[in-house]
Kinemage of the C-alpha trace (Angstrom):
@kinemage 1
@onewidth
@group {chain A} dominant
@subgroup {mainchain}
@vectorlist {calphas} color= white
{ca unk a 1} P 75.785 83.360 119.935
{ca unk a 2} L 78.541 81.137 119.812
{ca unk a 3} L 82.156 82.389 118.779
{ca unk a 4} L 85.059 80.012 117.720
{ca unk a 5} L 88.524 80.772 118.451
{ca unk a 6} L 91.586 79.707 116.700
{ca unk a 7} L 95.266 79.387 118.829
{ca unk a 8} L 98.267 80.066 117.140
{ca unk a 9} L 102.188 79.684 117.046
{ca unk a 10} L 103.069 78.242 121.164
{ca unk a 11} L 100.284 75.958 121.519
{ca unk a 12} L 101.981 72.713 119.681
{ca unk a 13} L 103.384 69.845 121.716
{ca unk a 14} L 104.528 66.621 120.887
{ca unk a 15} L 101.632 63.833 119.897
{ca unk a 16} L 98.767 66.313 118.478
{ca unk a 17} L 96.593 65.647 116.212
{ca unk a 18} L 97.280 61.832 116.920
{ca unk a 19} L 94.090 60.958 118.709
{ca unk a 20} L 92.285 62.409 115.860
{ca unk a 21} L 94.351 60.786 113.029
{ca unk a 22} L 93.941 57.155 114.229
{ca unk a 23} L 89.876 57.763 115.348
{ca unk a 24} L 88.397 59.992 111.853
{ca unk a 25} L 88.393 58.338 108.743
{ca unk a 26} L 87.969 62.004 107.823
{ca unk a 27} L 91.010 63.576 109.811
{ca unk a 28} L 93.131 60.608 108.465
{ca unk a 29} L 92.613 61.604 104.837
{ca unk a 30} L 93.323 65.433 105.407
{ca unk a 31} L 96.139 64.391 107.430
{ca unk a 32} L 97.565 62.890 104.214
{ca unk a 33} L 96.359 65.284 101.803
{ca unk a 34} L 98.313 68.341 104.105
{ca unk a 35} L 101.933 65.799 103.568
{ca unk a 36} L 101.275 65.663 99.995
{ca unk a 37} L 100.793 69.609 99.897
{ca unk a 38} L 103.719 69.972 101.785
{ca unk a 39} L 106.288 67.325 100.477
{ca unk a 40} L 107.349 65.594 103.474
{ca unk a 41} L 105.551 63.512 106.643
{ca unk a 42} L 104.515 66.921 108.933
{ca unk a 43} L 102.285 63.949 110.942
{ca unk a 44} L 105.832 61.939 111.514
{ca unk a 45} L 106.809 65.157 113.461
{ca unk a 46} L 103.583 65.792 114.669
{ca unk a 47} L 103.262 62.931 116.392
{ca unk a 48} L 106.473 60.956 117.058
{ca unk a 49} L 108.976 64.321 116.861
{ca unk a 50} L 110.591 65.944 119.758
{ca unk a 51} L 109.885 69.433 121.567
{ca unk a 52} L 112.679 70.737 119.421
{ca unk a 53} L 111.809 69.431 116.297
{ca unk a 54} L 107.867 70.991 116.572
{ca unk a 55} L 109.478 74.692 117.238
{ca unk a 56} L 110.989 74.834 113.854
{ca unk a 57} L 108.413 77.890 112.617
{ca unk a 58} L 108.647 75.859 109.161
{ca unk a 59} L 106.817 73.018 111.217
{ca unk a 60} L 104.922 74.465 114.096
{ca unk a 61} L 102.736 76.874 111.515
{ca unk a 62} L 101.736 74.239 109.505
{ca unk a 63} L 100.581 71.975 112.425
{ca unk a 64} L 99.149 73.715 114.495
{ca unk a 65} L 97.038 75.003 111.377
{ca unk a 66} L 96.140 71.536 110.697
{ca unk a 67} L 95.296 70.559 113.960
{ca unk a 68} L 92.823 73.358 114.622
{ca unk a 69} L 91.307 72.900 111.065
{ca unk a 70} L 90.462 69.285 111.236
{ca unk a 71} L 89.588 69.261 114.412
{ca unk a 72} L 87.014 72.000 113.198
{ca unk a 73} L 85.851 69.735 110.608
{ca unk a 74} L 85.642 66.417 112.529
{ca unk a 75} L 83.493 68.442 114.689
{ca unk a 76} L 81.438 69.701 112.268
{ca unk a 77} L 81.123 72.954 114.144
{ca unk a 78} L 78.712 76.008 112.842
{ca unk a 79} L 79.740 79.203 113.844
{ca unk a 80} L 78.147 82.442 114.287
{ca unk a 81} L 81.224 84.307 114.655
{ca unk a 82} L 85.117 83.532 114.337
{ca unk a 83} L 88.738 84.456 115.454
{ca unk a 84} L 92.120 83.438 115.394
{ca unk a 85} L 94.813 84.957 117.687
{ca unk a 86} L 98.159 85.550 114.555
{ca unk a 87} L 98.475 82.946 112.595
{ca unk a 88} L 95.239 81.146 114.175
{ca unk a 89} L 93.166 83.903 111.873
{ca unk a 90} L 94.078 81.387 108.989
{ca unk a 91} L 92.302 78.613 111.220
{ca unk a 92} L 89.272 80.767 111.104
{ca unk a 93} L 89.151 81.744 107.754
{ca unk a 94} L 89.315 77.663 106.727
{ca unk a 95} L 86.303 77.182 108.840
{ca unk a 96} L 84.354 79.975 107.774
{ca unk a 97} L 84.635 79.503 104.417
{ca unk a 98} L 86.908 82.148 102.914
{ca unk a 99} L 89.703 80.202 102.463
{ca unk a 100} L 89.711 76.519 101.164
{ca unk a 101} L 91.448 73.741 102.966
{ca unk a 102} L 94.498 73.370 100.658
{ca unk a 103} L 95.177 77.519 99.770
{ca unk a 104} L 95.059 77.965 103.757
{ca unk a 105} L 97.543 75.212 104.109
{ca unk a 106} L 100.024 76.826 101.236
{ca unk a 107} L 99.704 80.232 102.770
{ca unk a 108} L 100.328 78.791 106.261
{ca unk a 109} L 103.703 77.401 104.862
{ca unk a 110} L 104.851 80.163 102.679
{ca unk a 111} L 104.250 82.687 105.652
{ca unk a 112} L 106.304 80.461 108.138
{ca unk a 113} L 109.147 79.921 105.905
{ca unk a 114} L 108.843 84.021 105.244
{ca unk a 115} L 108.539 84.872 108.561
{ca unk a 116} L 111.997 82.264 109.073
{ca unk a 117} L 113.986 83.897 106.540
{ca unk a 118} L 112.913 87.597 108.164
{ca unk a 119} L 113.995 86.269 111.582
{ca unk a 120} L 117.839 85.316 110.079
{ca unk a 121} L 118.305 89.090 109.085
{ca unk a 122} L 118.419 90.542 112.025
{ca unk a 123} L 118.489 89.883 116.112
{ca unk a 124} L 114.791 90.573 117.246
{ca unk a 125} L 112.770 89.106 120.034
{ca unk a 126} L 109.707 89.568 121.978
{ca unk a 127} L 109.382 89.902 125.904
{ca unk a 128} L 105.835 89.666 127.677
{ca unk a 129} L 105.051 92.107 129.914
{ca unk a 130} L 102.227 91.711 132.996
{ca unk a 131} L 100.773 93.807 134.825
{ca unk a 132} L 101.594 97.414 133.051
{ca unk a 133} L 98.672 99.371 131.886
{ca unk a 134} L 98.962 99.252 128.023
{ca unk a 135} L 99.502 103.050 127.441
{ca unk a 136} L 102.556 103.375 129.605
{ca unk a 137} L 104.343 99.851 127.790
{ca unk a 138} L 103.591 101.901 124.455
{ca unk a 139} L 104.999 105.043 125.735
{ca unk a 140} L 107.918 103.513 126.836
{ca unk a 141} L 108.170 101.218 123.989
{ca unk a 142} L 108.178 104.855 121.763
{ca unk a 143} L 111.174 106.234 123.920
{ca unk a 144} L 113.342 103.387 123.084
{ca unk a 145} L 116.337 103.986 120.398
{ca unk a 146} L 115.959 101.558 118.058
{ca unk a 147} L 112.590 99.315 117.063
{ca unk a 148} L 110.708 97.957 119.941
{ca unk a 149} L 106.375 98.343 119.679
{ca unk a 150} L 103.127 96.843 121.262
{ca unk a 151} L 103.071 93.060 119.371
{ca unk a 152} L 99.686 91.270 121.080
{ca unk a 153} L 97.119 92.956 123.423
{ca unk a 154} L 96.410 89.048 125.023
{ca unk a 155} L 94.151 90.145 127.828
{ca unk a 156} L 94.626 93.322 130.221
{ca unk a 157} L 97.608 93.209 132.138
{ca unk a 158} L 99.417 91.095 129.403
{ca unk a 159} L 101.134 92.750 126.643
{ca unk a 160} L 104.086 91.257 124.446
{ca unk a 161} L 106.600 93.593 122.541
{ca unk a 162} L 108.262 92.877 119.818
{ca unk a 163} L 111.705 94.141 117.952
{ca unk a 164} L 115.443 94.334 117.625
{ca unk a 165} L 117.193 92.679 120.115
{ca unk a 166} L 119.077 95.250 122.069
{ca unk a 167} L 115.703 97.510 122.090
{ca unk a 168} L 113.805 94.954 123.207
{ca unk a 169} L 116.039 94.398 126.582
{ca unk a 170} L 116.541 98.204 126.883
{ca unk a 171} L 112.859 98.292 126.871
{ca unk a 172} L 112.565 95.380 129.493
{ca unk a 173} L 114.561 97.081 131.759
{ca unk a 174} L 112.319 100.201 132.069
{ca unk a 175} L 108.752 98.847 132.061
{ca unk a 176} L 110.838 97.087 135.185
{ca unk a 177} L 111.145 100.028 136.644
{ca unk a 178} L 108.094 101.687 136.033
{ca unk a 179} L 106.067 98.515 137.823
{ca unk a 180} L 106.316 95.753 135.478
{ca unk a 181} L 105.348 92.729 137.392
{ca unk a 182} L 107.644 90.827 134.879
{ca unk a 183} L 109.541 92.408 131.251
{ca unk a 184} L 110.645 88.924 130.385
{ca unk a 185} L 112.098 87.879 126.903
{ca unk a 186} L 110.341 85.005 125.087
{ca unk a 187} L 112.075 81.997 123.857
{ca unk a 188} L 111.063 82.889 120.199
{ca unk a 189} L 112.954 83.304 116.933
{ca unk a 190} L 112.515 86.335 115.901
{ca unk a 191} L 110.214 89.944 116.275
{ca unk a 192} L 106.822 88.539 115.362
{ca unk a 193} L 104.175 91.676 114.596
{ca unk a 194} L 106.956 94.264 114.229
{ca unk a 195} L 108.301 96.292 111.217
{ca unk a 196} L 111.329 93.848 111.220
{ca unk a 197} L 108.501 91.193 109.553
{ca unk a 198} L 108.381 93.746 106.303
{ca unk a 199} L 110.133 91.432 104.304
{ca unk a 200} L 107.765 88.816 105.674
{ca unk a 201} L 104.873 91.057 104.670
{ca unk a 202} L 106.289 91.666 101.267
{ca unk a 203} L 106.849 87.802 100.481
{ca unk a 204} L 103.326 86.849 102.137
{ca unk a 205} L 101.540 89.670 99.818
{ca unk a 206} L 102.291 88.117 96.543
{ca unk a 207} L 100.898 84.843 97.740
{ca unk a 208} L 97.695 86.071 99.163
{ca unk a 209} L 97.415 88.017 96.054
{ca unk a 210} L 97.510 85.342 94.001
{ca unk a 211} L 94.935 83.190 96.061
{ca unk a 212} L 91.245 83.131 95.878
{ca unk a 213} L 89.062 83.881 98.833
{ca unk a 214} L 85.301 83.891 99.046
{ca unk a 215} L 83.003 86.089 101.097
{ca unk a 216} L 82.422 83.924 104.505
{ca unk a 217} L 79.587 82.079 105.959
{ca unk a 218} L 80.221 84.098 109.129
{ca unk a 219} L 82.117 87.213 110.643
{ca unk a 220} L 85.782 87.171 111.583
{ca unk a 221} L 87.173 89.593 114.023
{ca unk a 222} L 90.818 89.913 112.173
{ca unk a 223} L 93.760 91.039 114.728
{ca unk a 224} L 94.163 94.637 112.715
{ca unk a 225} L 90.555 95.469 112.842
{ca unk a 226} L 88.881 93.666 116.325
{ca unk a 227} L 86.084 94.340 114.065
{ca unk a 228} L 83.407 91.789 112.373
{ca unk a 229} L 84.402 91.590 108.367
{ca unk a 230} L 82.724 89.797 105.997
{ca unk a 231} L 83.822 90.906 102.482
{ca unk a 232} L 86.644 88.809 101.001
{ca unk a 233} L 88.719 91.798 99.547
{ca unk a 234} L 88.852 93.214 102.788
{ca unk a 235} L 89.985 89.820 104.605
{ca unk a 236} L 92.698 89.863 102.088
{ca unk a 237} L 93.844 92.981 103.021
{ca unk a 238} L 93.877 92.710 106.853
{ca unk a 239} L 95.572 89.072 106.599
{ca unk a 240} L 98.076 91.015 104.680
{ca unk a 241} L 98.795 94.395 107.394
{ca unk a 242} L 98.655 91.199 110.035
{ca unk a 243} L 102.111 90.503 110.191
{ca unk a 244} L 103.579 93.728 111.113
{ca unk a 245} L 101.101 94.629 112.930
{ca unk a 246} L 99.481 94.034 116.535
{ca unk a 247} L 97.616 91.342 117.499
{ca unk a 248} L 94.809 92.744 119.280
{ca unk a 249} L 93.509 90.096 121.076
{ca unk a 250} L 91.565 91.948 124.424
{ca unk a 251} L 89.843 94.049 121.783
{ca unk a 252} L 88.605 91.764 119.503
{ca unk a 253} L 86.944 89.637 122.621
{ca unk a 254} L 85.203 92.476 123.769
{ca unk a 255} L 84.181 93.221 120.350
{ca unk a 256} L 82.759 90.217 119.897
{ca unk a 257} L 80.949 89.914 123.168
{ca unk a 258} L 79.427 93.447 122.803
{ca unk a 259} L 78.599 91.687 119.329
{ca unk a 260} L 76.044 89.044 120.852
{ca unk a 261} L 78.946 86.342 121.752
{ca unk a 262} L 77.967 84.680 124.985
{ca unk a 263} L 79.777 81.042 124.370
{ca unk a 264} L 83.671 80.754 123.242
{ca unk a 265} L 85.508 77.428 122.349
{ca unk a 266} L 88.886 76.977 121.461
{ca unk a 267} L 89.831 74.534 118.371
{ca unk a 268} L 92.990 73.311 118.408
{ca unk a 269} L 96.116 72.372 120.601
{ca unk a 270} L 96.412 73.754 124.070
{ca unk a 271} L 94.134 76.051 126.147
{ca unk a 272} L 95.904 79.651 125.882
{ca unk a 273} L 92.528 81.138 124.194
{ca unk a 274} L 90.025 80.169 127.190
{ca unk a 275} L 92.606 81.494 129.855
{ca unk a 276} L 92.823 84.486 127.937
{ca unk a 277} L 89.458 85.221 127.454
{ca unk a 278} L 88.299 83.984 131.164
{ca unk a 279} L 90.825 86.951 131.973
{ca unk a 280} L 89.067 89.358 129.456
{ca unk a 281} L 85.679 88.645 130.563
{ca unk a 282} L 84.628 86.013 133.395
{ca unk a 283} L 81.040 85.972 132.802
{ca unk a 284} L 81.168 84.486 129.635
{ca unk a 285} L 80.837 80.623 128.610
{ca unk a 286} L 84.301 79.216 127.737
{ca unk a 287} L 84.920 75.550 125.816
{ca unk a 288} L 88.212 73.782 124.949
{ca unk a 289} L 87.167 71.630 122.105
């Protein structure tokens, strides 16, 4: 069975979606319809804009939405089963059929300029951690003063934490000393999967809420669950929990592969997906689209 994966916030860089834009007649148009949706040129940025200008969240949501999306569709690609690592699970719903084209789009914005305006009330960060068995990063994560928690399960041995600031480093400090390969804080904006998203959460609910989403033409494993779900309420509500909640990325993998998945590819910028997965499980077939 073949799985598709969807990449989220880290995997933009300067020029994507170019190649596409300039060889589908097809990618060109939705190209154009997402700057209408919008209000202003995201494919300027895309692929002319600096480094700096692409890791505005406002920006890097949006694109690296649309780059996985039409990619999907210039492909043409049939899944059995999909999944999206954050805010790549919008990627999947879009090609699965839950969510159309345009509504994905609107969500992906309203949730990045939420998830902005969250960041700017409070220092919060998130450090990766390697080589820490996951139970003893959430233990010590639980002994902190202050919020610190368990963000995104990316493959055994790689956990990222997520929370205020000052927890965060105090955190850092003693999954150093209790063998952390590395406790090393991320060059992101803000506490991504944490409770200090809630008024993130809040803001996103009402949109979702308000947006129609159909049953799908195939199973996604949603980061809250790692389980297959196929009924639209229940999407809604998942997508919802998702952003103050873990990522869990290992166990929706293995869920999948105990599920009949013997062939992964990766739609969209970069190649974080395959590495994690080849990390997960080395036996299985892994494609960067």
């Amino acid at each position: 069975m073949k799985a598709y994966v969807f990449p989220g916030q880290g995997a933009q860089f300067t020029g994507m979606g170019k190649d596409l834009y300039e060889s589908s007649a097809l990618a060109k148009e939705m190209f154009e319809q997402a700057n209408e949706i919008l209000g202003f040129r995201i494919t300027d940025i895309m692929f002319e804009g600096t480094a700096d200008e692409l890791k505005e969240t406002k920006v890097t949501q949006p694109a690296v939405f649309l780059h996985s999306v039409i990619l999907a569709k210039t492909l043409n690609i049939q899944p059995d089963m999909v999944a999206g690592h954050s805010l790549g699970e919008f990627s999947a719903l879009v090609a699965n059929g839950a969510l159309s084209f345009e509504d994905g789009l609107k969500l992906v914005s309203q949730r990045a300029l939420a998830m902005q305006k969250a960041c700017e009330i409070t220092p919060s960060t998130m450090a990766a951690v390697l080589n820490l068995d996951d139970k003893i990063v959430e233990d010590i994560c639980a002994s902190i003063d202050g919020v610190v928690v368990a963000a995104n399960y990316n493959c055994p041995g790689q956990l990222v934490i997520s929370g205020e600031y000052k927890a965060v480093e105090a955190a850092c400090e003693k999954l150093k000393e209790a063998g952390a390969k590395r406790a090393l804080i991320l060059p992101v904006g803000g506490a991504f999967h944490s409770p200090m998203m809630e008024p993130a959460r809040e803001e996103l609910a009402a949109a979702i809420e308000a947006t129609t989403f159909n049953n799908p033409t195939c199973p996604v494993y949603q980061n809250v669950t790692a389980s297959a779900v196929s009924d639209a309420a229940e999407i809604k509500k998942n997508l919802i929990i998702q952003l103050t909640a873990p990522v869990k990325w290992t166990q929706s993998v293995q869920q999948m592969i105990q599920d009949g998945a013997t062939s992964f590819t990766e739609v969209g910028p970069g190649k974080v997906l395959v590495g994690l997965i080849n990390k997960i499980d080395k036996e299985v077939e892994t494609i960067s689209a």
